[in-house]
C-alpha positions in Angstrom: 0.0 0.0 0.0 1.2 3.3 -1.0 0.2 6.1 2.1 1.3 8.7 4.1 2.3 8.6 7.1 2.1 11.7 8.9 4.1 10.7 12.0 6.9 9.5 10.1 9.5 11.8 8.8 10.4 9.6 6.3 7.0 8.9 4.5 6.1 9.8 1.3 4.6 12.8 -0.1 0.6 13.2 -1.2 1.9 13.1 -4.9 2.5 9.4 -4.7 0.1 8.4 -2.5 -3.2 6.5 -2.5 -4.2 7.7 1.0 -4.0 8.5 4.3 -2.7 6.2 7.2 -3.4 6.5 10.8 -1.0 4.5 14.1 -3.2 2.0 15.5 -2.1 3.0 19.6 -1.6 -0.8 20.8 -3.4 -1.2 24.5 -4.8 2.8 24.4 -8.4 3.0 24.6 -11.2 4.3 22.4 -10.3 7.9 22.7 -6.3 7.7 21.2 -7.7 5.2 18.5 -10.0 8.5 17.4 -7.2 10.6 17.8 -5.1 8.9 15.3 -8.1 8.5 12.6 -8.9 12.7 13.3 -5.0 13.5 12.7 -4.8 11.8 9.7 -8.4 12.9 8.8 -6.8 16.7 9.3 -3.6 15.8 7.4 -5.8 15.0 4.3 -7.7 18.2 4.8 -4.7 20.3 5.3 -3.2 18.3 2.0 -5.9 17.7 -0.1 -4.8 19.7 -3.2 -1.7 18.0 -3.3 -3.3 14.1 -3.8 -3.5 12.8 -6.8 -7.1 11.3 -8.1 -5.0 9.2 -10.5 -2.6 8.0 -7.8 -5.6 6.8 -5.9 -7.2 5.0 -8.2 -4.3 3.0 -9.2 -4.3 2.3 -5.6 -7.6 1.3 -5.4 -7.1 -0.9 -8.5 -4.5 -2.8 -7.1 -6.9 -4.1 -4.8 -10.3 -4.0 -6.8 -11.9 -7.8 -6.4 -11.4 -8.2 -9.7 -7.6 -8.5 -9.3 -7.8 -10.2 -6.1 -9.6 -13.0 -7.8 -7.4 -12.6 -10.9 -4.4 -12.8 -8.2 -5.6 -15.8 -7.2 -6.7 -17.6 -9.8 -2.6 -17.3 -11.3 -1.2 -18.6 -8.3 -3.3 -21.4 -8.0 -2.8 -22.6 -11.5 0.9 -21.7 -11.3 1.2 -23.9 -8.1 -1.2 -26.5 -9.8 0.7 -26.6 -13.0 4.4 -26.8 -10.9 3.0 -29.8 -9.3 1.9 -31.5 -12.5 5.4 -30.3 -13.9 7.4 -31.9 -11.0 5.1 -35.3 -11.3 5.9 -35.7 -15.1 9.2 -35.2 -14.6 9.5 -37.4 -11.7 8.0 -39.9 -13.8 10.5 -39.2 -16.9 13.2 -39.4 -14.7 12.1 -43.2 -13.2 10.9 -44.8 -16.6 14.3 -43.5 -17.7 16.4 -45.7 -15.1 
């Protein structure tokens, strides 16, 4: 995922990015879990001229169901076909002794 990172001085800029991140505060309550999505809410805000639609919708594409599933589907018949492939030539190998 391509995001900024407001915290982090060595993040990104908007240009690139497809969004916004936000810390999730590990054992913190409700309240600093709000306070994290509000300051990266505000960074957006304060940045929003400086995002890129086109940015974010390659983002999003990357991640559309459709390529999930398209994803999927290509290592499942990669893996499928590499175990048919190591098989035959298992076989070849033992009809050739």
């Amino acid at each position: 995922l391509n995001g900024v990172k407001p915290w982090s001085a060595r993040s990104i800029e908007p240009e690139s990015a497809g969004g916004v991140f936000f810390r999730k505060v590990n054992g913190a309550g409700p309240t600093a879990q709000l306070d994290s999505l509000l300051s990266a809410l505000y960074y957006f805000l304060a940045h929003e001229g400086r995002f890129s639609s086109e940015s974010c919708r390659a983002q999003a594409e990357r991640y559309s169901p459709v390529q999930f599933f398209r994803s999927w589907r290509s290592l499942v018949e990669g893996r499928l076909l590499g175990e048919f492939s190591k098989r035959d030539y298992a076989e070849t190998k033992a009809s050739a002794i």
